[in-house]
N, C-alpha and C positions, 0 to 999 in steps of 0.2 A: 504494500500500500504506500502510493506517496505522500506525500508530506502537506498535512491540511491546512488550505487555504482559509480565509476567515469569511466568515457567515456575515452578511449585512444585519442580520436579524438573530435572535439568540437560539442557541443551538442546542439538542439533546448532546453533551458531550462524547459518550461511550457508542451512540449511535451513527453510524456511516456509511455512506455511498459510494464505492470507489471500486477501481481499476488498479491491479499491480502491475508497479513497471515491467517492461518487456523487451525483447528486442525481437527485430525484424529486419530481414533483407532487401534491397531494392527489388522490385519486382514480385515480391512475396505476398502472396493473402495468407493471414493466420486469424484464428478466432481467438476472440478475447471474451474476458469475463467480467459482468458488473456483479461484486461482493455486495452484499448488504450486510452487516454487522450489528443487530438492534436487539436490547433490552425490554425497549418497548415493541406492543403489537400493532400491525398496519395493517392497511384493506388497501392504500393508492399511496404512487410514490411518480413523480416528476422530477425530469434533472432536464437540464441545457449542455451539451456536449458540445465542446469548441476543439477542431481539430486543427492541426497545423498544416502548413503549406506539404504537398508532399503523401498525405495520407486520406484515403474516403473508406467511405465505407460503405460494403456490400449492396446492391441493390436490385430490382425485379422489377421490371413495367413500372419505373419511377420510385417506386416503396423501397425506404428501407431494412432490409430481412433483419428485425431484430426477434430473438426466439426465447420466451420465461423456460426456467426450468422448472424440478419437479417440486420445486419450495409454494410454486403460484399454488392460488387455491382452484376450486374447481371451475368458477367460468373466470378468473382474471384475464385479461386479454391484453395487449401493449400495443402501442400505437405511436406514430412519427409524424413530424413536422420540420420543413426550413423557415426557421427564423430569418427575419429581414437581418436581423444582426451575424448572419451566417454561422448560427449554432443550431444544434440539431435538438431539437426538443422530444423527449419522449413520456408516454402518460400509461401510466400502468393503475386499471382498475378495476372494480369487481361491483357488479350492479347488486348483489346480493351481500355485500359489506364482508365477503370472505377474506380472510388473515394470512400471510406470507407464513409459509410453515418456517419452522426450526429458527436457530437465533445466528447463525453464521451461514457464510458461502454464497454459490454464486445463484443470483436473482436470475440474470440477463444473461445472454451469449451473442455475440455479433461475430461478423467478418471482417476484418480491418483488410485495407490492400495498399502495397507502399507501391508510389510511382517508381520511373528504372531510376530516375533521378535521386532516391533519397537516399538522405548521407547526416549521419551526426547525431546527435541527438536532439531532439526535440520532445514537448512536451503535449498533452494534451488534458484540458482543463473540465471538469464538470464543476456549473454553479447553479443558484437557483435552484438546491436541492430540497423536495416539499416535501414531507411524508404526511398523511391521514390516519387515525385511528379509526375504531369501529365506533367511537360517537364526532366521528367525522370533525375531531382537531386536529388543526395545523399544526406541525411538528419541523422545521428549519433547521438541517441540518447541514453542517460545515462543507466550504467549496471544497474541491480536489483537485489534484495535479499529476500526474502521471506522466514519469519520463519515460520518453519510446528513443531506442535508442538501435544506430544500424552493427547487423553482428559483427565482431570485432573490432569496435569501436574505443578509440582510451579517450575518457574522460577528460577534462583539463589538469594540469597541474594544479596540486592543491593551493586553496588561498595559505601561503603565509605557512611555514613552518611550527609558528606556536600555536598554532588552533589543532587542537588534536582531543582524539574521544577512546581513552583507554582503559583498561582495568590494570592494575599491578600485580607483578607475580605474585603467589601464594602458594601457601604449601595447606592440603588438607587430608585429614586419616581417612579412610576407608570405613564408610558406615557412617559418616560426621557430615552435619551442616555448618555451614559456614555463610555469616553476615559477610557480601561482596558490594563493592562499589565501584561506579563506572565513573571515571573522571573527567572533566572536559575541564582544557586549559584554551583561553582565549584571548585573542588583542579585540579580533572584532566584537561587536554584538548582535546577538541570534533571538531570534523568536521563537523557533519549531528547530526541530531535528528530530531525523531517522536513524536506525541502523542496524542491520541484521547481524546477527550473532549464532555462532558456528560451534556447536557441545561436541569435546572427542566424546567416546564408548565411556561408559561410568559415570560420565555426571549427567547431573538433570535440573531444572529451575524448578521450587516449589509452588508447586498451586494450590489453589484452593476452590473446587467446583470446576476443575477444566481450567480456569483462567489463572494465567502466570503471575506473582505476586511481588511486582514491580512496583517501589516506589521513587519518591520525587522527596530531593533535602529542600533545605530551605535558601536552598539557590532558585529555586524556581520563582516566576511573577505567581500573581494573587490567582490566577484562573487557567494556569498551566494546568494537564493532564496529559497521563500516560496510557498508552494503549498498545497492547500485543496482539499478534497474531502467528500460529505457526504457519511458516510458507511449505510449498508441493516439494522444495529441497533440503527440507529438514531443520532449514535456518528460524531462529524466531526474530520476528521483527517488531522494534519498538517505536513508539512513533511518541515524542513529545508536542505538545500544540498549546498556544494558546489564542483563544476567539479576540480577544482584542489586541493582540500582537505583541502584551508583555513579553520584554526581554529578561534574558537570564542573569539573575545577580553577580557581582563579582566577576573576575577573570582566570580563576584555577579555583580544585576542590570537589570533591563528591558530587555530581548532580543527582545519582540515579542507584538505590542500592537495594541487592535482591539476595536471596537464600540460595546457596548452592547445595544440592546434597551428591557425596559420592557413597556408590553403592561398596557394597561390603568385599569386591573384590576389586576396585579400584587400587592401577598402582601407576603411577608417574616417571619417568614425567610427559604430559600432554600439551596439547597447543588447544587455546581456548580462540579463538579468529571471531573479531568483528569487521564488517565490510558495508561496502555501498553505505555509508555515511555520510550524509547531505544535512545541512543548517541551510535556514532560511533565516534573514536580517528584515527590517523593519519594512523593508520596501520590495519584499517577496523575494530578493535576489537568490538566486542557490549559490552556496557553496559547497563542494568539493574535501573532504576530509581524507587523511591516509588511511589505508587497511589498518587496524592495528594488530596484536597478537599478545596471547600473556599465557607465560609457563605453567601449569599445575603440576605440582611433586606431590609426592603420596607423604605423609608427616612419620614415618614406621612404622611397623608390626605393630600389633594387638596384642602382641605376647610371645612365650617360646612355645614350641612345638615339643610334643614325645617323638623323639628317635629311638630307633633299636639297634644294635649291634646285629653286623650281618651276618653272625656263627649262629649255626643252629644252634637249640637245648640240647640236643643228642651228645653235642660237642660240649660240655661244660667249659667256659676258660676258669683254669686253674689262681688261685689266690695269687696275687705280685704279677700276673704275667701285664705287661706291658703293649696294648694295641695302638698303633700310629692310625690316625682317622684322618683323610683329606676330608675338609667339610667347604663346601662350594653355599656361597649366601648368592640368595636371589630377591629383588634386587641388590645390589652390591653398592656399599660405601664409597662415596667419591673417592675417599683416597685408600681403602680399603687393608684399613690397617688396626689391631687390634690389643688394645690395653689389657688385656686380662678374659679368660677362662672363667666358667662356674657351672661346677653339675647341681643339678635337683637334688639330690639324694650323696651324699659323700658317703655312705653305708655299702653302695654301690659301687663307687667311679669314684676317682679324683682325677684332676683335670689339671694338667701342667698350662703355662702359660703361651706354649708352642701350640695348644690340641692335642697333646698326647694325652690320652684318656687309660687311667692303669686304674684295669677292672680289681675289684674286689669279690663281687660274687656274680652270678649270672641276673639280667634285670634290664628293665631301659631308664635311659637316660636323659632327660630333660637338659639340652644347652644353654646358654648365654652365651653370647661375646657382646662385650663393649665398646664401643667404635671411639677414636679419639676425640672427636665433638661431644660425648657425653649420652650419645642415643644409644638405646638397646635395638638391635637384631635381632632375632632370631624367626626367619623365614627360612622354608624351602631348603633344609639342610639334605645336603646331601654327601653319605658318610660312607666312604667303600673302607673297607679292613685291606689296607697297603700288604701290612706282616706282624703275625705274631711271633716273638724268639724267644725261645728258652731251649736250654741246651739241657738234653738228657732228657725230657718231658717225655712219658710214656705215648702221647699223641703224636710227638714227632716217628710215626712208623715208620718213614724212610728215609732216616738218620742226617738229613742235611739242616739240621739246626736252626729249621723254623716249623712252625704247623700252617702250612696253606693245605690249597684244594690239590695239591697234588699228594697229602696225605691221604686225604678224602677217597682219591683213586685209587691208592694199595689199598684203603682198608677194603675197597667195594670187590676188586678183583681177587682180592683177599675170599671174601664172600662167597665169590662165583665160584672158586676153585681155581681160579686162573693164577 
């Protein structure tokens, strides 16, 4: 959805009319979609459609083919006109005061068609937007703008280096929410702003009834509002606005701050991507914002894991014998380096400061390591038995002065008669 225009008249805020930007090729017919987003219920809804040089749309023995979907009620019917002012007027309504089903998605479907000539970006404007209830009040809801733009097209350079829309890296555990804010740093000043935001695998934005639970600091004007939607690419989009074109307070700082939660196998680090990022200034002008990006790292383990020593029971290890453990951490310590050792049970194991783990009786083992930053590990160990030694041990059946699996083999062929 693009970035709203202001209503001459006052507006349902949560409630609107609009087209998501798109892109299209010179020569291309594509259909587009009118969303309707409303709270409240309607039976009749009119807008004015101002297209740009370059673009028409779809037509049949002068008519133009505009089609409701399955939200209309059952005789709504839609209907078209040219305005002297060269905008296209459409009137959608129901002689039996029938209600637009469901409270999102697409009303309308048209054909747009780009001449061979179009090139850039351009925008297209709905204003004049009227909606009806079922006791037949007038309901004014916010104009729209909608950037159409040709495929592979690059934007302008952004306004200005310090105008920018970002979150800060973070770190969060797995299974945790976390209070996040989006910050905008500015020279200029802005009215509205958009900008889709891009979740890896594990996180998610908390809702409450379906709807994202996005707020607004106290940088905002008096009659700012925030509005999401999820888009058909998985991105959500957020749209600040306000009807009388209050600008935003200050020039850096929180504007926008939301719950993140990661699920319980979240682990980092990830790329969070916000994009298409457009402000609008007091005299509608767009500007242009960089992509941003911000790191999420997972904050450690939940705890240690039980590991087992990988000799059978059958195999008792004898009292003193001493087993060397390679243990592989997952994820791994930037600099992967280790202060100290600790077993669960020292009844069991004790645990030298290298890993050498010198059994006491047969049993498992609960690890620690300590990482030089002060964080505990212990993930995903992964423990293989290098070598056991002891010299003259009845286990060592074929006398080369350790007990591996190659004992394992006399004692089996042993067995066979072999």
């Amino acid at each position: 959805m693009a970035l709203c225009m202001v209503a001459t008249l006052s507006a349902t805020a949560v409630d609107t009319f609009y087209i998501n930007d798109f892109t299209i090729n010179p020569g291309e017919t594509k259909q587009v979609e009118i969303n309707l987003n409303n709270d409240s219920v309607y039976t009749a809804l009119q807008a004015d459609i101002y297209l740009p040089e370059g673009l028409t749309i779809e037509q049949e023995d002068g008519d133009y083919l505009f089609d409701l979907t399955d939200r209309k009620g059952r005789d709504h019917t839609i209907a078209s006109t040219l305005l002297s002012s060269g905008a296209i007027r459409i009137l959608i309504a129901s002689q039996t005061l029938k209600t637009f089903k469901n409270n999102s998605g697409a009303l309308v479907t048209f054909n747009i068609i780009a001449d061979n000539n179009f090139s850039g970006s351009k925008t297209i404007e709905m204003k004049n937007i009227i909606a009806t209830d079922d006791a037949r009040v007038k309901h004014y809801m916010p104009n729209q703008a909608t950037t159409v733009t040709q495929e592979g097209y690059t934007p302008p350079t952004p306004t200005g280096e310090a105008d920018c829309f970002y979150i800060n890296d973070f770190s969060i555990n797995p299974g945790e929410t976390k209070l996040i804010e989006i910050n905008l740093d500015n020279d200029s000043v802005y009215t509205a702003l958009q900008a889709d935001i891009y979740l890896p695998e594990g996180l998610t934005i908390e809702q409450e009834d379906g709807d994202y639970l996005f707020e607004l600091t106290d940088r905002k004007g008096r009659d700012h509002t925030i509005a999401s939607t999820m888009l058909s690419n998985g991105a959500i989009r957020i749209l600040i606005a306000s009807q009388t074109l209050k600008t935003f307070k200050n020039n850096s700082g929180a504007l926008v701050t939301f719950n993140i939660i990661a699920d319980n196998s979240f682990s980092g680090p990830k790329t969070i991507q916000m994009r298409n990022i457009i402000a609008t200034d007091d005299a509608r002008v767009k500007h242009y914002f960089p992509n941003t990006t911000c790191t999420v790292t997972s904050g450690g383990s939940t705890g240690p894991v039980n590991v087992t020593s990988l000799v059978t029971t059958s195999c008792d290890i004898p009292k003193g014998v001493k087993v060397k453990f390679n243990v592989g951490v997952n994820p791994s310590n930037a600099n992967n380096q280790y202060l100290a050792w600790t077993s669960s049970d020292n009844n069991i194991a004790t645990v030298s400061a290298d890993g050498t783990i010198e059994t006491l009786t047969m049993g498992t083992v609960t690890i620690t390591a300590t990482t030089t930053d002060g964080s505990n590990i212990a993930l995903n160990y992964v423990i293989n038995v290098t070598e056991t030694q002891q010299s003259g041990n009845s286990l060592d059946v074929n006398g080369d002065g350790y007990i591996t699996s190659a004992d394992i083999t006399v004692i089996y062929n042993y067995i066979l008669g072999n």
